[in-house]
KOLGUSE-335205 format. One record per atom (N, C-alpha, C, O, CB): residue in three letters; x, y, z. Coordinates in steps of 0.1 Angstrom, whole numbers, padded with zeros to 4 digits, always signed. Atoms other than C-alpha are relative to their C-alpha. Glycine has a CB too. Example, Ala and Ser with C-alpha at 12.3 -4.5 7.8 and 13.67 -1.06 7.14 Angstrom:
2
ALA+0009-0012+0000 ALA+0123-0045+0078 ALA+0009+0012+0000 ALA+0019+0012+0007 ALA-0010+0000+0012 SER-0009-0011+0000 SER+0137-0011+0071 SER-0008+0011+0008 SER-0003+0022+0009 SER+0004+0005-0014 
END
This chain:
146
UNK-0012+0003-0007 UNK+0085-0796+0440 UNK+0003-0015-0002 UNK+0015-0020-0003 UNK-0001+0003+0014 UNK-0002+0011+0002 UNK+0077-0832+0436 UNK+0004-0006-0014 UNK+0007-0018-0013 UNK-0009-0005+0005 UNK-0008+0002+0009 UNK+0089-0833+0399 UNK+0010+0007-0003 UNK+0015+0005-0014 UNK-0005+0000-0009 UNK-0012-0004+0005 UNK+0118-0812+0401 UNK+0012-0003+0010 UNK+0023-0001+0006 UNK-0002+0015-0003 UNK-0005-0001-0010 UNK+0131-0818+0436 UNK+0005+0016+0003 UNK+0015+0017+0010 UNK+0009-0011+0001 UNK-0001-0016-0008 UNK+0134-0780+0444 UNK-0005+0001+0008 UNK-0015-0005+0011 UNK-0005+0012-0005 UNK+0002-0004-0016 UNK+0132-0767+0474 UNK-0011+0012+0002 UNK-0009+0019-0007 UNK+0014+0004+0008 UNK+0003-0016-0004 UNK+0109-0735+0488 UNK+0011+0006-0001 UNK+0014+0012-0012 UNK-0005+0003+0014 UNK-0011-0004-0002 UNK+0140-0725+0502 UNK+0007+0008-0016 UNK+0009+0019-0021 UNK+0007-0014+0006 UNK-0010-0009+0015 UNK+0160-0724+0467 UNK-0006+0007-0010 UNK+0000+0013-0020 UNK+0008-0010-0010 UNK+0008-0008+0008 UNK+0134-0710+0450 UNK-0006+0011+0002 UNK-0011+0017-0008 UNK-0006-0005-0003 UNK+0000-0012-0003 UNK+0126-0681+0474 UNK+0016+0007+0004 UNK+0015+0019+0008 UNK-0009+0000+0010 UNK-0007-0007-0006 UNK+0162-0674+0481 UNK+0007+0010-0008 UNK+0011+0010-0020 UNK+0007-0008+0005 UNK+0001-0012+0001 UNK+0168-0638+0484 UNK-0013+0008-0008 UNK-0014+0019-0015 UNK+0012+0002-0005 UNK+0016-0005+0010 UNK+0135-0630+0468 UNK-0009+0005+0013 UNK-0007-0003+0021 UNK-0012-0017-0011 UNK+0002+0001-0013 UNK+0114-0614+0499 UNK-0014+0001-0006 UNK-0023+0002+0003 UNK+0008+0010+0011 UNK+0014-0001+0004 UNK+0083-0612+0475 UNK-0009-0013+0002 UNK-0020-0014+0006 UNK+0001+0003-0015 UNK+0001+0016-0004 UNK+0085-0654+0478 UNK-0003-0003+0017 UNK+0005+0001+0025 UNK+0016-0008-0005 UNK+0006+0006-0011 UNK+0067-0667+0507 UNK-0009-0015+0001 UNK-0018-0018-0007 UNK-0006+0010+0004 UNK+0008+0015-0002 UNK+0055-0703+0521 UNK-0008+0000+0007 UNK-0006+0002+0019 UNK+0007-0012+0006 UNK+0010-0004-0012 UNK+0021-0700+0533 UNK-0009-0018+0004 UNK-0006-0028-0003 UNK-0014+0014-0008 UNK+0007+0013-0004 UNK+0000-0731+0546 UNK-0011-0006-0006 UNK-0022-0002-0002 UNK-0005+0002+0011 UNK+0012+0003+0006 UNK-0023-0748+0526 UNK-0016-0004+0009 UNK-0026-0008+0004 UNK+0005-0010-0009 UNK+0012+0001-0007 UNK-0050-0750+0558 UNK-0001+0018+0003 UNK-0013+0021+0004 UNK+0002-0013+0014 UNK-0002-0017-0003 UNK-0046-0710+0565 UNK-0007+0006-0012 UNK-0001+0012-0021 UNK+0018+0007-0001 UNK+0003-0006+0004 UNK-0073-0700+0550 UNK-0006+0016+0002 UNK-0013+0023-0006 UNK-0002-0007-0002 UNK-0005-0015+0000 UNK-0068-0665+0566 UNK+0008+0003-0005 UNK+0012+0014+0000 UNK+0003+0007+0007 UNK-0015-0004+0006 UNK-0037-0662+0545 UNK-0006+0015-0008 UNK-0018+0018-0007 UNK+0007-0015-0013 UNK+0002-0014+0006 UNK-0037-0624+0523 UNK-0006-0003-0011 UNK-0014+0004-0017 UNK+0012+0010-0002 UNK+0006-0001+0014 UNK-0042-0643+0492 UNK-0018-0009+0000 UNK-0026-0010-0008 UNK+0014-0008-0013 UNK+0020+0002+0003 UNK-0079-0658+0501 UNK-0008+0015+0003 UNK-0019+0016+0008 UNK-0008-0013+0015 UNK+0011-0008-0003 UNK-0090-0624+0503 UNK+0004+0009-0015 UNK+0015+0013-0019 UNK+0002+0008+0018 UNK+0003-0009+0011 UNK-0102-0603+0471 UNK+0007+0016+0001 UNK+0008+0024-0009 UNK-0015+0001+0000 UNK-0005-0013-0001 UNK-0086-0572+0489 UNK+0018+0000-0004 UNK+0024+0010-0007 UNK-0004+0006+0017 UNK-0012+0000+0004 UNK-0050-0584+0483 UNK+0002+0002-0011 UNK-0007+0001-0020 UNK+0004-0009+0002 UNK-0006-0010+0018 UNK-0031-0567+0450 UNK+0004-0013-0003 UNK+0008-0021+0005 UNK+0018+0016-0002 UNK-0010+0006+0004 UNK-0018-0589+0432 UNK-0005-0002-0019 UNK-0016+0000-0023 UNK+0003-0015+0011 UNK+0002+0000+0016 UNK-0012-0596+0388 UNK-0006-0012-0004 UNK-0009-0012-0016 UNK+0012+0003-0008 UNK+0005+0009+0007 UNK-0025-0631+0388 UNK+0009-0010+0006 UNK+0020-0008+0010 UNK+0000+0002-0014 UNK-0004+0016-0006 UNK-0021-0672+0400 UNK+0003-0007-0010 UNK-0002-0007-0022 UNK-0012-0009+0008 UNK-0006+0013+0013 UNK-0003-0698+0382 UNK+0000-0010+0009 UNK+0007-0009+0019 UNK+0018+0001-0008 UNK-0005+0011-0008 UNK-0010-0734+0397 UNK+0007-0009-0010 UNK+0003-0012-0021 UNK-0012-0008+0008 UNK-0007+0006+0006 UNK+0019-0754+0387 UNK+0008-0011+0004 UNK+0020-0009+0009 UNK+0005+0007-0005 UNK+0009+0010+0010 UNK+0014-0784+0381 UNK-0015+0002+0009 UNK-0016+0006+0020 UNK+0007-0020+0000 UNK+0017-0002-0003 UNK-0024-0782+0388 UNK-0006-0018-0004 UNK-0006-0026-0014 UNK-0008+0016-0016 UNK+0001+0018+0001 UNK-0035-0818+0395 UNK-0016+0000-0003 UNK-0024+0010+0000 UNK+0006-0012+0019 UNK+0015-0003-0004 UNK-0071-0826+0389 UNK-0007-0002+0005 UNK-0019-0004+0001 UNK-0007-0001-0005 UNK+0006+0000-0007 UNK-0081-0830+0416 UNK-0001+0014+0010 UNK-0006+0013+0021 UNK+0002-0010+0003 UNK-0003-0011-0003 UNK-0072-0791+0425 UNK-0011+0005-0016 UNK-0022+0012-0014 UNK+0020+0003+0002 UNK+0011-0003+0009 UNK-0092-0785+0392 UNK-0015+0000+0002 UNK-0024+0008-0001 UNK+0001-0008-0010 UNK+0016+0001-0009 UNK-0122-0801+0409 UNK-0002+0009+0006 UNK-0009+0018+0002 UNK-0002-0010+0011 UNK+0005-0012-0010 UNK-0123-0781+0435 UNK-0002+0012-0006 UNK-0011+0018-0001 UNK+0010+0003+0012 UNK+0002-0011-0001 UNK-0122-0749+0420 UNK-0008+0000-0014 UNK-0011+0010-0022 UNK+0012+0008+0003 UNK+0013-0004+0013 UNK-0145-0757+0392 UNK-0013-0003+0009 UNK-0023+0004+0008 UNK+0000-0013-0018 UNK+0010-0002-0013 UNK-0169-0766+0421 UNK-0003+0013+0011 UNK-0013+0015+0018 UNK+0003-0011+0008 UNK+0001-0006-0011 UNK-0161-0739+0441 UNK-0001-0002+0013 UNK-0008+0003+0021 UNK-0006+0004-0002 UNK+0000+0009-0014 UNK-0149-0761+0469 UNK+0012+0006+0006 UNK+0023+0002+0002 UNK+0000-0018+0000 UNK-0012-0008-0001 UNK-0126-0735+0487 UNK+0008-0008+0015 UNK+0012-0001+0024 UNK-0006+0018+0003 UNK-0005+0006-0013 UNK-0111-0763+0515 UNK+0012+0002+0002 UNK+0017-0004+0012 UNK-0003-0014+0002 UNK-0014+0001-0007 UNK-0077-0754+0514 UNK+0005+0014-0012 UNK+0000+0018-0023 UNK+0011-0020-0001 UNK-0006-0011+0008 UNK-0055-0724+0504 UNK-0001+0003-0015 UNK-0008+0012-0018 UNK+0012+0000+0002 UNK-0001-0001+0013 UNK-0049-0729+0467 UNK-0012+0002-0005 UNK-0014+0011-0012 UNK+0006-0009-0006 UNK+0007+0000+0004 UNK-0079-0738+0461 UNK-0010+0014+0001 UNK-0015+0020-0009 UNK-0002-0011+0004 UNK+0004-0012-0006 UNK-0093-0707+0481 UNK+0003+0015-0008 UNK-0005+0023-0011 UNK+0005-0001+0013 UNK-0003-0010+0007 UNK-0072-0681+0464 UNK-0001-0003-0016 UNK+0004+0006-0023 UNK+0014+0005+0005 UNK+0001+0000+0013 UNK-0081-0695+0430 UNK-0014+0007-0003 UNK-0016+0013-0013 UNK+0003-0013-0005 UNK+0012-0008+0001 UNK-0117-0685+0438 UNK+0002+0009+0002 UNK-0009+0014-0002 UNK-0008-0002+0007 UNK+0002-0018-0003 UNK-0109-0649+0446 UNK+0009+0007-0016 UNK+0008+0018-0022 UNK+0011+0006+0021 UNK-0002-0001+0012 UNK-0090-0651+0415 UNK-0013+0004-0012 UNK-0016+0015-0016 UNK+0007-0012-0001 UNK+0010-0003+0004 UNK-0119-0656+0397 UNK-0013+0008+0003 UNK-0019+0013-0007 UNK-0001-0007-0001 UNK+0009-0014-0006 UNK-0144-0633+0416 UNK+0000+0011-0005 UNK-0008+0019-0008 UNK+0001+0004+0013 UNK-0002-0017+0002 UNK-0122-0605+0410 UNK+0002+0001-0015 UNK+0003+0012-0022 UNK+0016+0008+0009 UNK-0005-0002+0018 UNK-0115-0611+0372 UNK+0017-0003+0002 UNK+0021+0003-0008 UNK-0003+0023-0009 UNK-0014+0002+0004 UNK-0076-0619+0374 UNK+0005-0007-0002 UNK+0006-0014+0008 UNK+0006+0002+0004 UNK-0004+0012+0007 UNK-0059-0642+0354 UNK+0004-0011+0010 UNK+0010-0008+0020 UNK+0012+0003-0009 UNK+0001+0007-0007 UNK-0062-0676+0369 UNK+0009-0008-0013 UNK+0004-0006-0024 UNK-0013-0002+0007 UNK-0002+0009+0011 UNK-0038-0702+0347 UNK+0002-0015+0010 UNK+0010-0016+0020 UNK+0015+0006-0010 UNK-0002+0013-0006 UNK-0040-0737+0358 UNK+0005-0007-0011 UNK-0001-0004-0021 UNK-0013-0006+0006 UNK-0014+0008+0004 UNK-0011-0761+0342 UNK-0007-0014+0003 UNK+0000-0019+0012 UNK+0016+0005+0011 UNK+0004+0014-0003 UNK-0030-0797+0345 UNK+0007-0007-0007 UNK+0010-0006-0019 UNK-0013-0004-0003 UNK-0011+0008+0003 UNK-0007-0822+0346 UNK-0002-0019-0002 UNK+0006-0028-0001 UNK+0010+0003+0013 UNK+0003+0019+0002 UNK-0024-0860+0341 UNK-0004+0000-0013 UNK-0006+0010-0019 UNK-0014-0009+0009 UNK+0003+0005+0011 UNK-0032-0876+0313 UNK+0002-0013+0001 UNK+0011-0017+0009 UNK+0006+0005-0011 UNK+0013-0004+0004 UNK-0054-0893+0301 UNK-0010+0010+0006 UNK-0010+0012+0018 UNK-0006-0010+0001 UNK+0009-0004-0008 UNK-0080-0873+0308 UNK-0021-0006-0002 UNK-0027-0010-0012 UNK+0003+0016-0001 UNK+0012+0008+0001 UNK-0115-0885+0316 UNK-0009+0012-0004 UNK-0005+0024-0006 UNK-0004-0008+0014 UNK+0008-0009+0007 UNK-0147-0868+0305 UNK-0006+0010+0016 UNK-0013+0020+0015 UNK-0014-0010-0012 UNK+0002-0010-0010 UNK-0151-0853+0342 UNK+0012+0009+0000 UNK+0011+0021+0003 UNK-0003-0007+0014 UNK-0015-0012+0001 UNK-0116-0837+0339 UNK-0007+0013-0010 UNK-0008+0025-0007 UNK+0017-0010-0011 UNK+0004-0007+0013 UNK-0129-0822+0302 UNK-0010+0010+0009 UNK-0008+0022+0011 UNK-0009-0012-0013 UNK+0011-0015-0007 UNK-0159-0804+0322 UNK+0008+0006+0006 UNK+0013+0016+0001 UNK-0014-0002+0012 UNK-0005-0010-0010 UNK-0141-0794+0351 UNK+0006+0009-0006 UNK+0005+0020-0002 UNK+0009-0004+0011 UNK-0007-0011+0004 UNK-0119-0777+0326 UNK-0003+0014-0008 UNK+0001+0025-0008 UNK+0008-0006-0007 UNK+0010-0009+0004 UNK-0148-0764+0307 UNK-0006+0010+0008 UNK-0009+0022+0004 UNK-0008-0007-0003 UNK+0006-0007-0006 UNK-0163-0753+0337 UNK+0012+0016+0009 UNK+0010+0027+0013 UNK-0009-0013+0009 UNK-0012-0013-0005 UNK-0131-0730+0350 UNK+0002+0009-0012 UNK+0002+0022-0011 UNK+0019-0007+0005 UNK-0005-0012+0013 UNK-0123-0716+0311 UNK-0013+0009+0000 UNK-0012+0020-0003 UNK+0003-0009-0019 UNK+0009-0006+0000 UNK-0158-0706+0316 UNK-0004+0010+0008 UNK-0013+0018+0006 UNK-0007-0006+0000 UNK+0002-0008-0012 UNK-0157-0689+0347 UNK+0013+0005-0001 UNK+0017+0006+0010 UNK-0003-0008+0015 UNK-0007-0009+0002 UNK-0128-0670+0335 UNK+0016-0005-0002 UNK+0024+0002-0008 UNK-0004+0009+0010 UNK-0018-0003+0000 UNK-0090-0689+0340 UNK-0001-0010-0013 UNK-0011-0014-0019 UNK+0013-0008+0017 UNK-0008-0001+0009 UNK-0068-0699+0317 UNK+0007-0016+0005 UNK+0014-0019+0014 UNK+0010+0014+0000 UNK-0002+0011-0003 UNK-0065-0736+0312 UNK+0013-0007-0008 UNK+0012-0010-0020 UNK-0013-0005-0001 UNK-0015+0004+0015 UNK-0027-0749+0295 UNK+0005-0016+0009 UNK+0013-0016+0018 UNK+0021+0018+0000 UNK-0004+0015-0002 UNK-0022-0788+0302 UNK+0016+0001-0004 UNK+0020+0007-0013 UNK-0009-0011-0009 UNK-0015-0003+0001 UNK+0016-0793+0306 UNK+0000-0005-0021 UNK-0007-0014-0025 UNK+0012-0013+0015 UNK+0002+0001+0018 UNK+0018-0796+0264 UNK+0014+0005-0003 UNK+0014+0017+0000 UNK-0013+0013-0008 UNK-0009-0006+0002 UNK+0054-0790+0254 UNK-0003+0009-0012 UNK-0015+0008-0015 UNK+0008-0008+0000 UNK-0003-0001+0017 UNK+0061-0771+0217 UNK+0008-0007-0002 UNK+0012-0015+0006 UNK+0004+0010-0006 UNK-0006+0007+0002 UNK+0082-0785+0197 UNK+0010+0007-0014 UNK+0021+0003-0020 UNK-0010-0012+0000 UNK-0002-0006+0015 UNK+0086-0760+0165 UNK+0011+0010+0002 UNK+0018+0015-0007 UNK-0014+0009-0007 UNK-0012-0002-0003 UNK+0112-0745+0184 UNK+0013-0008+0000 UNK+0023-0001+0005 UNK-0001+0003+0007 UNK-0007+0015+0000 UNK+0134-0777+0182 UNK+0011-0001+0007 UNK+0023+0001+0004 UNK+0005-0006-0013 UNK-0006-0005-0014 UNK+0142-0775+0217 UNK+0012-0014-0001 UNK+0011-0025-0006 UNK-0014+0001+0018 UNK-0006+0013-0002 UNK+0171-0797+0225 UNK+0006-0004+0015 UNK+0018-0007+0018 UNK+0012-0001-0010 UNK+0000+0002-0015 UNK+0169-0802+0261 UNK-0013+0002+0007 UNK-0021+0010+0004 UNK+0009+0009+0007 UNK+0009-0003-0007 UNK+0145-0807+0285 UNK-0003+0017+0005 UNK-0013+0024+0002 UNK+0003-0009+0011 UNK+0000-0015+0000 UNK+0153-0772+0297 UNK-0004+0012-0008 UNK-0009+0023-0004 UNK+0009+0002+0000 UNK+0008-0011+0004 UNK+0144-0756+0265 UNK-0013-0005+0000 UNK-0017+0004+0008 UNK+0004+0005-0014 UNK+0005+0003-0006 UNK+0113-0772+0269 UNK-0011+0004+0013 UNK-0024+0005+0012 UNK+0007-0004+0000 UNK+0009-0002-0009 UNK+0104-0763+0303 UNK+0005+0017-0004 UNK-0005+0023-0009 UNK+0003-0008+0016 UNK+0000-0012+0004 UNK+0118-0728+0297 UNK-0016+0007-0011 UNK-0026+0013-0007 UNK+0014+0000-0008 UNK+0007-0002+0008 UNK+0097-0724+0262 UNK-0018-0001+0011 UNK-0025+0009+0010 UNK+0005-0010-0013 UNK+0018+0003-0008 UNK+0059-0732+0284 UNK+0000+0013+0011 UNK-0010+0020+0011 UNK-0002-0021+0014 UNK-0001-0009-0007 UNK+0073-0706+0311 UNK-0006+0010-0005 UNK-0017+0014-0001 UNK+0011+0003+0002 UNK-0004-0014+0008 UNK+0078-0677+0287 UNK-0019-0002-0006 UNK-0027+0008-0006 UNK+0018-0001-0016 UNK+0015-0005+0001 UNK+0040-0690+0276 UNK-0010+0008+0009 UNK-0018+0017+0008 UNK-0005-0011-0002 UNK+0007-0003-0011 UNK+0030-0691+0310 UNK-0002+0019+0002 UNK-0012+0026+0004 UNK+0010-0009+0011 UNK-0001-0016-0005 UNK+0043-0652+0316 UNK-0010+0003-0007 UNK-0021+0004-0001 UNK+0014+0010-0002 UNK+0011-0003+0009 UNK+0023-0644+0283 UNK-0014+0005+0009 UNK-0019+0016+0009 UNK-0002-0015-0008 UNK+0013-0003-0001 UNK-0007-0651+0300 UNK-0002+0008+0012 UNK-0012+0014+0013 UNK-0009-0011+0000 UNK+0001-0010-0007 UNK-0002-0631+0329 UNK+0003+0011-0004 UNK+0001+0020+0005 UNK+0005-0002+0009 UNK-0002-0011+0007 UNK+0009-0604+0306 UNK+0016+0011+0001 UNK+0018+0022-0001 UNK-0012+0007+0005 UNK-0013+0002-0001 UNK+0045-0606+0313 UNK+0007-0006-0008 UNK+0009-0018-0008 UNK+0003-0005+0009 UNK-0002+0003+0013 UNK+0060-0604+0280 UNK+0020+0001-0001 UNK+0028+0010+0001 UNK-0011+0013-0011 UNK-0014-0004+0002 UNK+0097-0613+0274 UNK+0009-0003-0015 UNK+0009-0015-0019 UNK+0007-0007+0012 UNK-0008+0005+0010 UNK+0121-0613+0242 UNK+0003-0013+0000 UNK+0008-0016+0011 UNK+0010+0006-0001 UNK+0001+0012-0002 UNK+0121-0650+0235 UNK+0003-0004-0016 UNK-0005-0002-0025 UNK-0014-0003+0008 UNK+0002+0005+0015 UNK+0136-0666+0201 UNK-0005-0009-0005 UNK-0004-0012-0016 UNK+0008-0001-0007 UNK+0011+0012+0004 UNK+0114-0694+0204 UNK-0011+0003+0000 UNK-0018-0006+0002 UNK+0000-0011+0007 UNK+0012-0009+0007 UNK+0086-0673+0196 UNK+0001-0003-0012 UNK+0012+0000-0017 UNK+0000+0015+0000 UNK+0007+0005+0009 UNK+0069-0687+0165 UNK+0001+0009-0009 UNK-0003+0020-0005 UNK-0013-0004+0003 UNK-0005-0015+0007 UNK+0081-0664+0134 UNK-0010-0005-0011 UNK-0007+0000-0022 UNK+0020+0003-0006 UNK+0009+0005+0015 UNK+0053-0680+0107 UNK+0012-0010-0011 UNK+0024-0012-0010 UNK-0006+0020-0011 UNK-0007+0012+0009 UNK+0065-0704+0080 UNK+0006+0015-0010 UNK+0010+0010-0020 UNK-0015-0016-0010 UNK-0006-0008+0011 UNK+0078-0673+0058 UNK+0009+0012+0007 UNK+0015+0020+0000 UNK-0013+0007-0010 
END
């Protein structure tokens, strides 16, 4: 929210799937392994939210439902957004791809020869879905050099 200025609000509205839960509520549905769900995207995923859940330091919601993410097997993608990164970042990232999520540092493409920020953030989306296995027609899909 703090790089796009979007709101909760405009981004759950009319959606009733969208909900704002508390990041100290760790009785919320999604710290618990019994909740359904297809998979977490943290976005932007700072690293110090990387820390924690390559430690297994469940002190606040996100962090909490990323561990049950991983427990249960379900795609976990964390979006790390700093750079440089230091060689404790490099583990932590090591140590989560290892323990099962799906590590994509904000990285634009480029071989689509986006001409807006928009295509851009769009094109990383449509990766993003990918890895939750939410596949959509997309002509900036990579057709090979031939």
């Amino acid at each position: 929210m703090e790089e796009t200025g979007a709101t909760v609000d405009a981004l759950a509205a009319g959606d009733e799937k969208i909900c704002l839960l508390d990041e100290n509520d760790l009785g919320a549905c999604v710290s618990s392994g019994s909740f359904r769900h297809g998979g977490m995207v943290i976005l932007p995923c700072s690293t110090g939210t990387l820390g924690r859940i390559a430690s297994g330091t469940c002190d606040n919601l996100v962090a909490r439902a990323a561990d049950v993410c991983l427990k249960e097997r379900r795609p976990l993608v964390l979006c790390i957004r700093e750079t440089p990164m230091s060689r404790i970042h490099i583990q932590n990232m090591l140590a989560v791809h290892e323990s099962g999520a799906i590590v994509m540092p904000l990285s634009p493409t480029f071989y689509h020869h986006p001409k807006t920020i928009d295509d851009l953030c769009d094109a990383f989306a449509t990766r993003i879905l990918d890895q939750l296995g939410i596949y959509q027609d997309d002509g900036r899909r990579w057709k090979g050099l031939r």
